[in-house]
N, C-alpha and C positions, 0 to 999 in steps of 0.2 A: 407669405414666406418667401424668402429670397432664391432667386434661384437662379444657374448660369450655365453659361455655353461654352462647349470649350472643344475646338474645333481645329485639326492641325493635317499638314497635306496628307496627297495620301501618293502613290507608287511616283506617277507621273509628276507631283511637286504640285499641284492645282487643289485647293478647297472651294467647295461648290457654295458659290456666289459670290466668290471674294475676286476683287479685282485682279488680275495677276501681277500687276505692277507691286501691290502692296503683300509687302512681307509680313509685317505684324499688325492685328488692330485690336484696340484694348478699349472696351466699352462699359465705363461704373464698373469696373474693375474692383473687389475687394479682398483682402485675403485674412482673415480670420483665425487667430491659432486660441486655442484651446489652454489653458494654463490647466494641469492635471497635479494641483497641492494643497495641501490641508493649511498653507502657510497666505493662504491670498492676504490675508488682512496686510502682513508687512511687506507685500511686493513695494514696490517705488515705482508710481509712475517713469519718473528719470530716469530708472534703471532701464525699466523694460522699453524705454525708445533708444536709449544708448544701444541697446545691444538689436532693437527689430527697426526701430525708425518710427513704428508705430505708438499708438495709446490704446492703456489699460484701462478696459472696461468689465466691472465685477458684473457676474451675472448668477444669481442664487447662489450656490456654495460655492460656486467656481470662479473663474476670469478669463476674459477672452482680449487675446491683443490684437489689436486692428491695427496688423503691419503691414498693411498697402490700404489707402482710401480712395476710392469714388477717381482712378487710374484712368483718363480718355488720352490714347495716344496712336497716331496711326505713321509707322515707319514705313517706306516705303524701296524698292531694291537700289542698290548703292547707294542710300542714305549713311552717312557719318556720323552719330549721334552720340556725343558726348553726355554723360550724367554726373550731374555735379552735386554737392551738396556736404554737410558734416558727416564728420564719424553718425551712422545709425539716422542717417536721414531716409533711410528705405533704396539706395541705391542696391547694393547687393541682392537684398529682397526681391528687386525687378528682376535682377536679370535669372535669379534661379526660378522665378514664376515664368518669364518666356523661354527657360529653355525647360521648361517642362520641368523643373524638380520640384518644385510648387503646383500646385492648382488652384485657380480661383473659388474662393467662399463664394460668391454672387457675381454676377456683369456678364459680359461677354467677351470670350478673348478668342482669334484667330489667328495661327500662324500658318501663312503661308510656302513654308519650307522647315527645313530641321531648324534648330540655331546651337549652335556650337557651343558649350559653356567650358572656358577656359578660367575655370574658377578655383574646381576641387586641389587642392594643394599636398594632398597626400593618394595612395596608390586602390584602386578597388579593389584589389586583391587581399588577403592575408598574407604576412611580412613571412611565412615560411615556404613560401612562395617563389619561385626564382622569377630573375627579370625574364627569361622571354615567355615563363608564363604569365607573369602582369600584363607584357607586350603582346599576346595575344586573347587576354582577357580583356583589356582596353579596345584593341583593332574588333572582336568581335560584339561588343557592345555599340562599337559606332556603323557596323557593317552587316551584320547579323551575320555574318559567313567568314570563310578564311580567306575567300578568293583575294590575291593580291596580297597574303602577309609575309611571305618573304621578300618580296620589293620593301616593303614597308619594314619589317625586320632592320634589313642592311640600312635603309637610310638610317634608323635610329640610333643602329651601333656605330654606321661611322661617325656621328655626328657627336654621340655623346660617349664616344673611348673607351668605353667600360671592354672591350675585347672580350675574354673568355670568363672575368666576371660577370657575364648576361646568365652563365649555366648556374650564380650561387643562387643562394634565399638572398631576400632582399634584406631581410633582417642581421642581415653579415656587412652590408654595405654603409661606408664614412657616410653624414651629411649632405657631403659634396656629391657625391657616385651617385646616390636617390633623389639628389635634384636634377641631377644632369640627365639621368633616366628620364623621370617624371617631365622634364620640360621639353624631352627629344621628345618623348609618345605624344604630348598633346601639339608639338608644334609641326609634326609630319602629316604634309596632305593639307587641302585648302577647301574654304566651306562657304558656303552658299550666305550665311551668315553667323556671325561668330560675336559671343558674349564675351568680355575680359575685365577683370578685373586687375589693376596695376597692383595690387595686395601679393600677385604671385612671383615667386620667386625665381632667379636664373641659376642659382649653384653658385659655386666657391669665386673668387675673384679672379684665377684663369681665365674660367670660360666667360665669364660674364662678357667679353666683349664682342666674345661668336656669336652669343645666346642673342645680346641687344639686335646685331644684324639680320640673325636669322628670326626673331621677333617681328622686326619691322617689315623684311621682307613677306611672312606669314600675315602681319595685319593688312598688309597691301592687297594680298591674295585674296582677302575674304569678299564677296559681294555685297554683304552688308553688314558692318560694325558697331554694334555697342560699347563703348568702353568706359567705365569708373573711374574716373582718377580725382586726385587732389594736386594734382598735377596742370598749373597753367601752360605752362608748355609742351608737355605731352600731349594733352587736347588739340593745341594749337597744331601740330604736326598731321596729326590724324582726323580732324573733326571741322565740322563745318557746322554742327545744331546743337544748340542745346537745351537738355531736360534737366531743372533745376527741382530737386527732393528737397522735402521738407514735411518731417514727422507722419511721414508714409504716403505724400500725397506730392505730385507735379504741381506744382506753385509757378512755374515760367516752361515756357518753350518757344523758341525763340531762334535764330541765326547765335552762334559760340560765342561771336564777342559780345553781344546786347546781352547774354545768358549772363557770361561771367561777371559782366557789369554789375546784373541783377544781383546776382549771390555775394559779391563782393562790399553792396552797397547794404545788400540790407541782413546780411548777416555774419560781417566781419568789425 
């Protein structure tokens, strides 16, 4: 029977036996999802990699998708590490398994500090909600305490305007107002290692060109970055390695330009 390790710092930032130079190590890594339908027979293999990156395998009544395969990856502190690959090539998948929202079916995975996932694109809270209680539902999920949330507070509101909009529900607020919230809370404060995916958004065309600044200035901050994109040039700016996905599995890794090469020659 398969079974796994799953081991992540603890007060001080140290897991015991794990180098402290390396941030992440991912050993036959697999992650396993369960299909819970009386409909297995007409899933589509295609579908279910479109949408997990992995493949469907039937298993007695049921189906289990193997969206991450047989993963050995060892990141290490201020490594840049770009992940490349199609829609549903298991990029996404990674980075919500190392920031903890996933957990490995089998292998062994080690993280040696938090990792930040700059992913979720909508608010933890319920929309009846007001922003500075999202804003302090957020700060206390990444803090476990309030120490520091009115520092943290003010930076948010100056950055994203909303003024004495912070006191409605959030479900009162334009498009634009809940983006510019949502990208102030996740981009205030800087992280030891930080997951992103280019999927998320900066709000209305205003600010989008604060948001880009304060973006890049925030990716610089991190100690160690993972980032998704489809984006040649975005990698290029930020990245120096890269892990190229393919149908839930690391197929290249490699320095960014030899990567891109890879993904470009053998799957464009």
């Amino acid at each position: 029977m398969a079974t796994h390790t799953f081991k992540r710092a603890d007060r001080q930032g140290q897991v015991a036996g794990l180098d402290p130079d390396i941030v992440l190590q991912l050993q036959d890594v697999w992650l396993k999802i369960p299909v819970r339908t009386t409909e297995t027979r007409t899933l589509k293999s295609a579908l279910v990699r479109s949408v997990t990156g992995g493949a469907l395998k039937r298993s007695g009544a049921g189906a289990v998708i193997e969206a991450l395969r047989g993963i050995n990856c060892t990141i290490r502190h201020g490594e840049r590490v770009a992940l490349i690959g199609h829609n549903g090539a298991g990029k996404s998948t990674f980075l919500r398994l190392v920031s903890g929202i996933y957990y490995p079916s089998s292998g062994v995975f080690r993280a040696g500090c938090p990792v930040y996932p700059m992913i979720q694109k909508s608010f933890v809270t319920a929309p009846d909600l007001s922003g500075i209680q999202a804003a302090k539902a957020h700060y206390l999920l990444q803090h476990g305490n309030l120490r520091g949330f009115d520092r943290f507070l003010a930076d948010v509101l100056d950055f994203s305007g909303l003024g004495d909009f912070i006191h409605l529900p959030v479900k009162g607020y334009s498009e634009g107002m809940a983006s510019r919230l949502l990208f102030s809370l996740l981009t205030s404060g800087s992280h030891d290692c930080l997951a992103l995916d280019e999927g998320f958004g900066a709000g209305d065309a205003r600010f989008f060109e604060r948001a880009q600044q304060r973006l890049r200035e925030f990716i610089a901050s991190a100690g160690t970055l993972l980032l998704a994109s489809h984006s040649d040039d975005l990698l290029g700016q930020f990245c120096t390695r890269g892990l190229v996905f393919s149908e839930g599995s690391i197929v290249y890794d490699g320095d960014l330009v030899t990567a891109l090469s890879y993904y470009h020659e053998q799957y464009h």
